[in-house]
C-alpha positions in Angstrom: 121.0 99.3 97.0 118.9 98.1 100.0 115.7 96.3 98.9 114.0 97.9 102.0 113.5 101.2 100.0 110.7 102.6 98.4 112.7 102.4 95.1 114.2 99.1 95.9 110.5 97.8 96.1 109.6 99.4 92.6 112.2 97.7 90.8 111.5 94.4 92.8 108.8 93.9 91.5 110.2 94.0 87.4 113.2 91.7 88.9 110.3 89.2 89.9 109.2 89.4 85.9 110.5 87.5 82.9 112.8 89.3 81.0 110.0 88.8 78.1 107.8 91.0 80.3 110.5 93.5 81.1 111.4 94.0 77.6 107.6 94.6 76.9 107.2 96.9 80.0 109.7 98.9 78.2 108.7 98.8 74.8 105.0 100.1 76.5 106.4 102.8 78.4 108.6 103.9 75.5 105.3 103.8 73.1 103.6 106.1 76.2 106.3 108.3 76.0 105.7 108.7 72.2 102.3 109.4 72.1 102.8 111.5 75.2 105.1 114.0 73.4 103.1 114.0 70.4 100.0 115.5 72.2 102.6 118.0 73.6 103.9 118.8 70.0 99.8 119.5 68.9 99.7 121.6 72.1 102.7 123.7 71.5 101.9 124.2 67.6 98.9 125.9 68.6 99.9 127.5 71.5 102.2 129.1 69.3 99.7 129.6 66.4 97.7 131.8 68.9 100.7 133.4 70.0 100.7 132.2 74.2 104.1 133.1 74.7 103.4 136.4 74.2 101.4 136.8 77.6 104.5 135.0 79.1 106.5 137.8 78.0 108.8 135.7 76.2 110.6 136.4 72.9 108.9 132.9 70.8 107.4 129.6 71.2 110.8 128.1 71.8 111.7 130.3 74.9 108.6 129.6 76.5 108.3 126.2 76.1 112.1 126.0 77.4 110.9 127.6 80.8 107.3 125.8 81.2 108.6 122.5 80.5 112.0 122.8 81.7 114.0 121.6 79.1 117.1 123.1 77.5 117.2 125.4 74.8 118.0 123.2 72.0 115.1 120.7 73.1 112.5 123.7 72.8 113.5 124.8 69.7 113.3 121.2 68.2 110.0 120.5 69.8 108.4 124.1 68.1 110.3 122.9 64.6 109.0 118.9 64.9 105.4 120.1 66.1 105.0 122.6 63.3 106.5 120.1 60.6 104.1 116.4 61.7 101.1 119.2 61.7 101.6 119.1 57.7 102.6 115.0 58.1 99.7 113.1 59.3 101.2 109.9 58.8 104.7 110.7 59.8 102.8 112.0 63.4 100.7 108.9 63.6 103.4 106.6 63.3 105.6 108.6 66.3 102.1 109.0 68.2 101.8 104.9 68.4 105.3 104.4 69.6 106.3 102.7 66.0 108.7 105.6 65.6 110.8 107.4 68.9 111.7 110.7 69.1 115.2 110.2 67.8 114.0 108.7 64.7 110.9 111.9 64.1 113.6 114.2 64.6 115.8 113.7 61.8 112.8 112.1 59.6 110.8 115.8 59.9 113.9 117.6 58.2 113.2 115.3 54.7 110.0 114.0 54.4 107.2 115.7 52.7 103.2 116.0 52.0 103.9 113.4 48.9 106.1 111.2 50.6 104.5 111.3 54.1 102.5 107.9 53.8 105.6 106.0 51.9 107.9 107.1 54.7 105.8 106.5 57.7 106.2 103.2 57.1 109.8 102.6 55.5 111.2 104.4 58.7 110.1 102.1 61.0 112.6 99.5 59.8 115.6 101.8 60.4 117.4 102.8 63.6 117.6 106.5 64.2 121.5 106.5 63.2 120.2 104.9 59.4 117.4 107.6 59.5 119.8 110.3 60.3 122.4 109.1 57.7 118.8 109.6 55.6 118.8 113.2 56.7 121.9 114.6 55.7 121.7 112.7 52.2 118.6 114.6 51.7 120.3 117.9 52.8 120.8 119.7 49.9 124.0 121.2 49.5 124.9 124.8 47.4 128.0 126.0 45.8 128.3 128.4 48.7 128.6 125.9 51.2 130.5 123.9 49.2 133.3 127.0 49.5 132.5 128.2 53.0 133.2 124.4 54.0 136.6 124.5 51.7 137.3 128.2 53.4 137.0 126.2 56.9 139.4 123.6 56.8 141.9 123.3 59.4 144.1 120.6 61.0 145.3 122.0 64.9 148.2 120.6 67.2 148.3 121.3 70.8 151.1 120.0 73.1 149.6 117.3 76.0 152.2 118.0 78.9 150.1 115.9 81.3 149.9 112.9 78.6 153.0 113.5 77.4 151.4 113.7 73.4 150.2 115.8 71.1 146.3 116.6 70.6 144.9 116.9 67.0 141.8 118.6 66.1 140.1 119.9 62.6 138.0 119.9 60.0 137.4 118.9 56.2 134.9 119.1 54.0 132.9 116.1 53.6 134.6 114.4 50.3 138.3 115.2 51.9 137.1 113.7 55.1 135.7 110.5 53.5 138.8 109.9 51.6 140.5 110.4 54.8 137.7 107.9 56.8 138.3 105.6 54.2 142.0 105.6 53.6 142.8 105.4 57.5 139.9 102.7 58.3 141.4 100.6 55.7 144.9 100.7 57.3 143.2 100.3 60.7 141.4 97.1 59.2 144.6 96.0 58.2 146.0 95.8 61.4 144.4 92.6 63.1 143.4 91.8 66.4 146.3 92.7 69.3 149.0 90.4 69.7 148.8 90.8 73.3 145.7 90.5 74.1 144.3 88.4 70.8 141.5 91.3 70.6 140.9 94.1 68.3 142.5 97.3 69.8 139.4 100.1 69.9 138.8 101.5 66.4 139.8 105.3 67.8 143.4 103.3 68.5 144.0 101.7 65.4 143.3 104.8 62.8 146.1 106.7 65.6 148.2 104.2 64.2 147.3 104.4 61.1 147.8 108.4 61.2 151.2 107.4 62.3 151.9 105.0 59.8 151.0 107.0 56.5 153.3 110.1 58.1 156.6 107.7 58.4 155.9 105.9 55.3 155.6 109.7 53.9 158.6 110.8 55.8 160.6 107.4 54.1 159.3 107.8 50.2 160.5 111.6 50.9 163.8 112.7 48.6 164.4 115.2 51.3 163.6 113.8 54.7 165.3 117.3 56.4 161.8 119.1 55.2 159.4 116.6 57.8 162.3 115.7 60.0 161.6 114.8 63.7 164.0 115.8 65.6 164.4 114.6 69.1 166.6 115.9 71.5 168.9 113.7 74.0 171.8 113.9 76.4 174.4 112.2 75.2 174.9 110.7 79.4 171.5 109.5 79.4 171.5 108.0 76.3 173.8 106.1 77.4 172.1 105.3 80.7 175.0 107.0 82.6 172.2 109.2 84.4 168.9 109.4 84.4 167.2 111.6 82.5 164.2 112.1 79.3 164.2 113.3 76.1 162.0 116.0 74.4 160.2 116.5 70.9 159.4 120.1 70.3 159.7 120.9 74.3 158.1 117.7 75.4 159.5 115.1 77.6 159.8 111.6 76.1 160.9 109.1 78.3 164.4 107.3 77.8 163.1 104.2 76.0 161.6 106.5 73.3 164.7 108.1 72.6 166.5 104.5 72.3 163.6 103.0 70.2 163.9 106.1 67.6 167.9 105.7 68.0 167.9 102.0 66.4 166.7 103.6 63.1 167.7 107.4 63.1 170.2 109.6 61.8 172.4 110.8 64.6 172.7 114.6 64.7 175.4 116.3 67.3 175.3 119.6 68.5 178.2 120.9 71.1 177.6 123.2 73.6 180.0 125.3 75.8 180.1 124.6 79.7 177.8 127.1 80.3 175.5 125.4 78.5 174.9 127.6 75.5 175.5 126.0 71.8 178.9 126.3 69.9 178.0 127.5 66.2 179.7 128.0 63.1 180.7 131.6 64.1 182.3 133.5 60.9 182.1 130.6 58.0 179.4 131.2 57.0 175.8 133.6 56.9 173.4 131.2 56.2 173.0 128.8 60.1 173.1 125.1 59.0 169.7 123.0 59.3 171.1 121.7 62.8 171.8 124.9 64.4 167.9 125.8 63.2 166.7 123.2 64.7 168.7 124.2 68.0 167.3 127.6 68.1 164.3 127.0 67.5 163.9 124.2 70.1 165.4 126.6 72.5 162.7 129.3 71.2 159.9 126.7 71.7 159.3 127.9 67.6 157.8 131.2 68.9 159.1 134.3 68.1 161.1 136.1 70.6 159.9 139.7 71.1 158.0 139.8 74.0 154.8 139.0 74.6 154.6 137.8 70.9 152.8 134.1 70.3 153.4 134.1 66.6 155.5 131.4 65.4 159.4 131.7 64.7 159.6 132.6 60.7 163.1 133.9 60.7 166.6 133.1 62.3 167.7 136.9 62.9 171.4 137.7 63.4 171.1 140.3 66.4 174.8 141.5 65.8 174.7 141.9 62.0 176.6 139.6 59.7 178.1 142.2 57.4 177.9 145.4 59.4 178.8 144.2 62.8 180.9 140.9 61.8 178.2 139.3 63.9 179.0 135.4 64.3 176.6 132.4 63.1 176.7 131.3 66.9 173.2 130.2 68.9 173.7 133.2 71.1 173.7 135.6 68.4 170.4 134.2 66.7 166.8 135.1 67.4 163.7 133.7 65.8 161.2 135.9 65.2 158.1 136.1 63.2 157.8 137.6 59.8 155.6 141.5 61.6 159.1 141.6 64.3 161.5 140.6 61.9 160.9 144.0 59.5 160.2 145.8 63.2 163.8 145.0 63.4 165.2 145.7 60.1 163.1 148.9 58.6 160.9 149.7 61.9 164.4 151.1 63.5 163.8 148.7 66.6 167.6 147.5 68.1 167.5 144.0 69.8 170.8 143.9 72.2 172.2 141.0 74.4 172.5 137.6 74.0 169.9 134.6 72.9 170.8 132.0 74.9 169.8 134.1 77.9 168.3 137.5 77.8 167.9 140.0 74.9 166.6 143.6 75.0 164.7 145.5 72.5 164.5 149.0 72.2 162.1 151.0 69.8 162.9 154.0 68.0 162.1 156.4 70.7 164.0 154.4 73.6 161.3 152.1 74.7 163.1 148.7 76.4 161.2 145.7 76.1 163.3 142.7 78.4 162.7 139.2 77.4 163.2 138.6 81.0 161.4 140.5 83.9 163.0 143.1 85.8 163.4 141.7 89.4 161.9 143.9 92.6 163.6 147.0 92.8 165.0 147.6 96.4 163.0 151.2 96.8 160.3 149.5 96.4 160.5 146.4 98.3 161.3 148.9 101.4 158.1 150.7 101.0 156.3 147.5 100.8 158.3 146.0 103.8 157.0 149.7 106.1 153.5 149.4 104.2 153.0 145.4 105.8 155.3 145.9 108.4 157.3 142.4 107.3 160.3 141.3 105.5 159.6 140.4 101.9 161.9 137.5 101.1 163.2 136.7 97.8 164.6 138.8 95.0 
């Protein structure tokens, strides 16, 4: 930035300081501040003891105070809740009103202290930061039965597919004892872990506990009697395995690159599948009813795991044998087997729905009263890509 400028010349003059006298320029300005908000938090408690925001036609204290000072909503509505709680805290105020407590700090402070322990408080605070003080806070929060089980009701643990990272992306929740066994259980594997021996510095703490995730699902997987339940199953081309072409692999539909595939090769039980030249997997036809854990895991890679009526998200439950095993000698063959979820599957079976073709490419189903559902769409009918063609006066190109 030019030193020419207005602004330039402004903060010229603190470079020409000590950094002493900077660092009391800004504990003076952030003192002014202080005492500046708390004469706005007195204004605003009796602005809305009067009832002001009224005439502005608002709906509370909060809404009008978000559109006079221009703040957002959730600023408002803490500086309404603050105002009203320091009114009944004289020393609590005091303390924020000469700077010796910031904003951040009152905040979380006016949520536990009280009349009796107003004076005690102003002055223990002072010697925390506002992380400490909010760690204070939610100690103090008292916590009921029903929250307790509304918080148990609400745990969840999500996975989304990353395409454009090439991972997966994790997101949940649990309750606050789960969680902290969890903190502590990963943080201590994290710890465990040491600085990089790359670089000879700690790997960010977000980093380590990934790999410590990681680590306590393969020891799982390795202490498991029946590894098949948690399997990981990644797919490869035999050719590029063998670097005859190039060419990824995939984990539940996502590309891995080659040296993956060959790092989770030097430890991994090799699983082969053959397909037919058309590309469509060879299965166990007639011997037997039940498709072996392989050919599962084929279809339901093919099926991405979703069910295959159409327009259905829900997750693959069931392998369904579209030309039945008994009635219609149907084979145990990929082509022949569907996933679908549990609502589809008795659609199929006692809902008098038909599902026709083959799995490996297209499949119809047909309803009770004729209906087609195509899992593939129909392409542009030539009728009416010739009234489209007279309507636009151009050749429409393409299927």
């Amino acid at each position: 930035m030019s030193e020419s400028t207005e602004c330039s010349a402004r903060v010229l003059a603190y470079r020409s300081c000590t950094p002493a006298e900077r660092q009391i320029a800004i504990e003076q300005l952030t003192a002014l501040e202080c005492a500046t908000r708390a004469e706005l938090l007195d204004v605003v408690m009796a602005a809305d003891l009067e009832e002001d925001w009224r005439a502005d036609g608002a709906t509370a204290m909060s809404a009008s105070v978000e559109a006079t000072a221009r703040v957002a909503s959730a600023t408002a509505k803490a500086i309404v809740r603050v105002g009203a709680k320091l009114d009944a805290l004289p020393h609590l105020r005091e303390a924020f009103a000469s700077g010796l407590l910031s904003w951040d700090q009152v905040v979380p402070a006016s949520t536990f202290v009280t009349p009796d322990t107003d004076e005690d408080m102003a002055q223990r605070l002072q010697g925390l930061s506002a992380a400490q003080i909010e760690l204070l806070a939610r100690q103090h929060r008292l916590r009921t039965k029903r929250e307790a089980r509304q918080a148990h009701a609400r745990r969840s643990f999500r996975s989304r597919p990353d395409h454009e990272m090439g991972g997966r992306r994790y997101s949940g929740f649990l309750p606050d004892a789960e969680a902290a066994h969890v903190d502590a259980v990963l943080d201590r594997i994290a710890d465990s872990y040491g600085p990089n021996p790359e670089t000879g510095m700690w790997d960010p703490l977000d980093m380590r506990r990934a790999d410590a995730l990681g680590e306590l699902a393969t020891q799982r997987l390795a202490d498991d009697a029946d590894p098949e339940i948690c399997m990981v199953v990644v797919h490869a081309d035999a050719a590029v395995v063998d670097g005859l072409r190039d060419g990824n692999g995939s984990i539940d539909g996502m590309q891995i690159p080659t040296e993956s595939v060959l790092r989770h090769l030097c430890d991994a039980r090799i699983e082969y599948s053959v397909d037919a030249p058309d590309g469509t997997t060879v299965g166990i036809g007639r011997t037997s009813r039940v498709p072996p854990r392989w050919l599962r895991r084929r279809i339901r890679q093919r099926d991405g795991c979703l069910c295959r009526f159409p327009g259905c998200n829900r997750r693959s439950q069931q392998i369904h044998h579209i030309r039945h095993w008994t009635r219609d000698s149907g084979p145990t063959d990929a082509q022949n087997l569907a996933g679908l979820c549990w609502h589809h599957h008795r659609l199929v079976h006692e809902g008098g729905w038909e599902i026709t073709g083959n799995a490996d490419d297209e499949l119809t189903f047909t309803s009770p009263y004729g209906r087609e559902l195509r899992s593939k769409p129909e392409p542009l009918r030539d009728a009416i890509r010739v009234r489209a063609e007279q309507a636009i006066a151009l050749p429409l190109r393409g299927a």
